[in-house]
N, C-alpha and C positions, 0 to 999 in steps of 0.2 A: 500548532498544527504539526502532526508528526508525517513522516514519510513512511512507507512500509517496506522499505530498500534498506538496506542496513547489514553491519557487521560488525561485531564483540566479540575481544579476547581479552583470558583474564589464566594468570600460572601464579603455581603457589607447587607448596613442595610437603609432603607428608611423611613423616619417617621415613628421610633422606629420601625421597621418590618423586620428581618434579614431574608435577602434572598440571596440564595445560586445557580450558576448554575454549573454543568455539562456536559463537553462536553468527547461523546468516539468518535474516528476514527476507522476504520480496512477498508480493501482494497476491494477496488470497481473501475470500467473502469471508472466511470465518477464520479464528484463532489454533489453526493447525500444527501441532507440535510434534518434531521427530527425534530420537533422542538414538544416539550411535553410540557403544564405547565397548572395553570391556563386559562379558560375560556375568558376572557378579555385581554389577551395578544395573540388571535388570528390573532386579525387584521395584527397584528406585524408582523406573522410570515417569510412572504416574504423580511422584513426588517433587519430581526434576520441572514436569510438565506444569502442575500446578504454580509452582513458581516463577515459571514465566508466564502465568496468566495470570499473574496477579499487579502484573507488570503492563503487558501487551493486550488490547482487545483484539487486534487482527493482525493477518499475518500469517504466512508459510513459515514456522519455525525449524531449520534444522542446527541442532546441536552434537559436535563433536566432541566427547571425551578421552584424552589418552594422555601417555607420559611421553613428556618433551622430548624427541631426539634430536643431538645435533652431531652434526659429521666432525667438527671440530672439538666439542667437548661434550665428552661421552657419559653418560649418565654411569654409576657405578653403586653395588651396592657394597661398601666394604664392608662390612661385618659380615657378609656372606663367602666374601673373596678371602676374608684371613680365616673365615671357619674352613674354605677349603681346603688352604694352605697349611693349616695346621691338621686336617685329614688326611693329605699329601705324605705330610712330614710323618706323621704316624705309620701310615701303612708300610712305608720307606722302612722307619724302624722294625715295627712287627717281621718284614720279610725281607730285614736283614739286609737292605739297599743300600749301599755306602753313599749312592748318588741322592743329591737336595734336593727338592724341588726347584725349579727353575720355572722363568715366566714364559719358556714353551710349555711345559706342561699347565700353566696355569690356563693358557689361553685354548688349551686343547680342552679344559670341563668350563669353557666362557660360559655357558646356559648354566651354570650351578651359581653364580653370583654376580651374572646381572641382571638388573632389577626387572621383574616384569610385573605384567597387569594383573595375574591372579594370583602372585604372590602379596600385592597390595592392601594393606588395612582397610576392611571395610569402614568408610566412616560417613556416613551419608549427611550429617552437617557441613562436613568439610566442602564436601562436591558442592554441596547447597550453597553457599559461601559462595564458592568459586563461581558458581550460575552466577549469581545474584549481580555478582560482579562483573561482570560477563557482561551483561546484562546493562549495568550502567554506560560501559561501553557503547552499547551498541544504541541505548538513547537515545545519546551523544551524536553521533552520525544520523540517525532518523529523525532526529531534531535538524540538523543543518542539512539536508535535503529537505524534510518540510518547511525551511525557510524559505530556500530557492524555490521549490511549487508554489507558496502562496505568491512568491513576486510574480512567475509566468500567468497564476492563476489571476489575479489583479491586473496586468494587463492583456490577458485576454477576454475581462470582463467588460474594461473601459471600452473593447473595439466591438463588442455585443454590445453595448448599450448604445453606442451612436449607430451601428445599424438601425436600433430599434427607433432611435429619435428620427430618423432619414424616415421609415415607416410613418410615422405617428404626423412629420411634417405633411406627408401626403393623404392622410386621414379623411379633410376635406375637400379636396382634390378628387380623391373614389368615389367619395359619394355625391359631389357634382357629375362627374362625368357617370355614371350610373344613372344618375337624375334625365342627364341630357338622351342618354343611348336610350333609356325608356319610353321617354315621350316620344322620341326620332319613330321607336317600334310599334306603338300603339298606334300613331298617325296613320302609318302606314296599315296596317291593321282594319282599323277604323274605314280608311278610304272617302272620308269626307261625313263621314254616319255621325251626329250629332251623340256626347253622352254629357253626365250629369259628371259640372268641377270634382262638385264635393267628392263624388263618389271615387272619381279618378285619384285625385290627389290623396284620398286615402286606401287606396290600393297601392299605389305609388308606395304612400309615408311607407305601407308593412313590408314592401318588399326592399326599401332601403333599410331598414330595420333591421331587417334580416342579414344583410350585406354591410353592417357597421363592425369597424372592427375596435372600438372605445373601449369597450369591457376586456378586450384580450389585453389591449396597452397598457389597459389600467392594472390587470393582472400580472404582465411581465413585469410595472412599475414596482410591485408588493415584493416579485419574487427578486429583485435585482435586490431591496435594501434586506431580505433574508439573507442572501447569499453572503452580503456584508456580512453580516452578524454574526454568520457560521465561520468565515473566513478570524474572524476575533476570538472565537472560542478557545478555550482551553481543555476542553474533553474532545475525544475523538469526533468528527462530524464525517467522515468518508463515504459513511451508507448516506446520509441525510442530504448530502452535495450529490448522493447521485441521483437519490429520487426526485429532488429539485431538478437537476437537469432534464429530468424526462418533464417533469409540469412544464419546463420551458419550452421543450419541442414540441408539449401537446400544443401551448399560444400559437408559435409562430404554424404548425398543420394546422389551424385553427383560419388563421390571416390568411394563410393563403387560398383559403377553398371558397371565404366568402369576401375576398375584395375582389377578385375578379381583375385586378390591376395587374399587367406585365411589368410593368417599372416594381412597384412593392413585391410582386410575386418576385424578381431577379434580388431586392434587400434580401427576402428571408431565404434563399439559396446562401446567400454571403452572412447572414445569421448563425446557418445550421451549419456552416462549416464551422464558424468559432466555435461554434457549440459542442460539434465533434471533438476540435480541439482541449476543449475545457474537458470532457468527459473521457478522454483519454487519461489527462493530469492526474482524473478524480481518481482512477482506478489504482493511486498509486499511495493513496493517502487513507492513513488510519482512520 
């Protein structure tokens, strides 16, 4: 189970040009890919994107490209700085300059030999590379955050499921007491008017019938050892955890409209909160 939270870095260096990419994730319904960098590595971009979906099925991807800078060691491109310096020295000669060049005048044409983005080799395997890598990185972290959700998601599974068994204990209980409110109302009803058992007690059976809530128990029972199952998987399940959630919500609106019970109608309040909670989780997982 992966996470859709995540961040991957990966640098490498191109005829002497240290370049670094960036990739973050957070949670999105479909596989969304942004890709930032240099002007010439446009074309790419449909190229860039591919490859991370060959990786990711969901997911807000944005990807940063560019060349490393640091304040303490400065990227430099020298073979452009001694073409300067030997341009320098040249012209010095040509017009007769007694004076060297010196490292003021070198730092006064800095844009003629330090490295930058469009003077870079296109080399679209390399970037590719670099993703790719990028990328394992950022696995790596959406793996150990889907670690940690499946544990939250596990125990907020176990405290849904003993709601539901607190439910399921009162099962028989609703429908005695239904049983009892009935006959109470019919009595009354009737006012001493003679009618036929039979006929009573199977007016009675269909409208307890109606008010059993066995077949919802039995369907959250199915959906609780799926949810197992998905929680094991090793393909993404994040869409399939949320559409279970909602079959879960329809049981417990379900239980509550035909037991008619305050005690179980207050369980499935305390239900659909874990429930809330669990589908909060979901919305974070591949």
């Amino acid at each position: 189970m992966n996470s859709m939270t995540g961040m991957g870095i990966a640098k490498a260096s191109l005829k002497g040009i240290p370049w670094v990419v960036e990739i973050k994730s957070v949670n999105h319904k479909f596989c969304d890919v942004s890709v930032k960098g240099p002007s010439f590595l446009q074309i790419f971009e449909p190229l860039f994107a591919q490859t991370v979906r060959k990786k990711i099925q969901r997911g807000k991807i944005d990807i940063w490209i560019g060349i490393e800078k640091k304040s303490s060691d400065l990227a430099i491109d020298e073979k452009s700085l001694k073409s300067y310096h030997k341009l320098l020295t040249k012209v010095a000669k040509d017009l007769n300059i007694k004076e060297k060049p010196t490292l003021t005048h070198l730092m006064m044409g800095v844009q003629y030999w330090m490295p930058r983005e469009k003077d870079a080799e296109v080399d679209a395997d390399f970037f590719v590379g670099l993703i790719e890598k990028a990328l394992v990185s950022l696995a790596k972290m959406r793996q150990h955050e889907g670690r940690a959700l499946k544990d939250v998601l596990i125990s907020r599974r176990k405290k849904l499921e003993s709601v539901v068994a607190e439910i399921n204990d009162r099962r028989q209980l609703v429908v005695d007491s239904c049983r009892q409110r009935l006959q109470k109302k019919i009595e009354e009803l009737l006012n001493g008017v003679g009618l036929d058992e039979a006929r009573l007690e199977n007016e009675i059976a269909y409208i307890l019938d109606r008010t059993d809530i066995s077949e919802e128990l039995d369907r959250l029972g199915a959906h609780f050892k799926q949810f197992d199952k998905m929680l094991q998987s090793t393909e993404p399940v994040g869409r399939s955890l949320d559409f279970l959630i909602q079959e879960f919500n329809r049981e417990l609106n379900t239980i509550t409209s035909k037991s008619q019970d305050a005690a179980a109608s207050h369980l499935v309040v305390t239900g659909k909160s874990e429930l809330e909670k669990i589908r909060e989780q979901i919305q974070n997982i591949e």
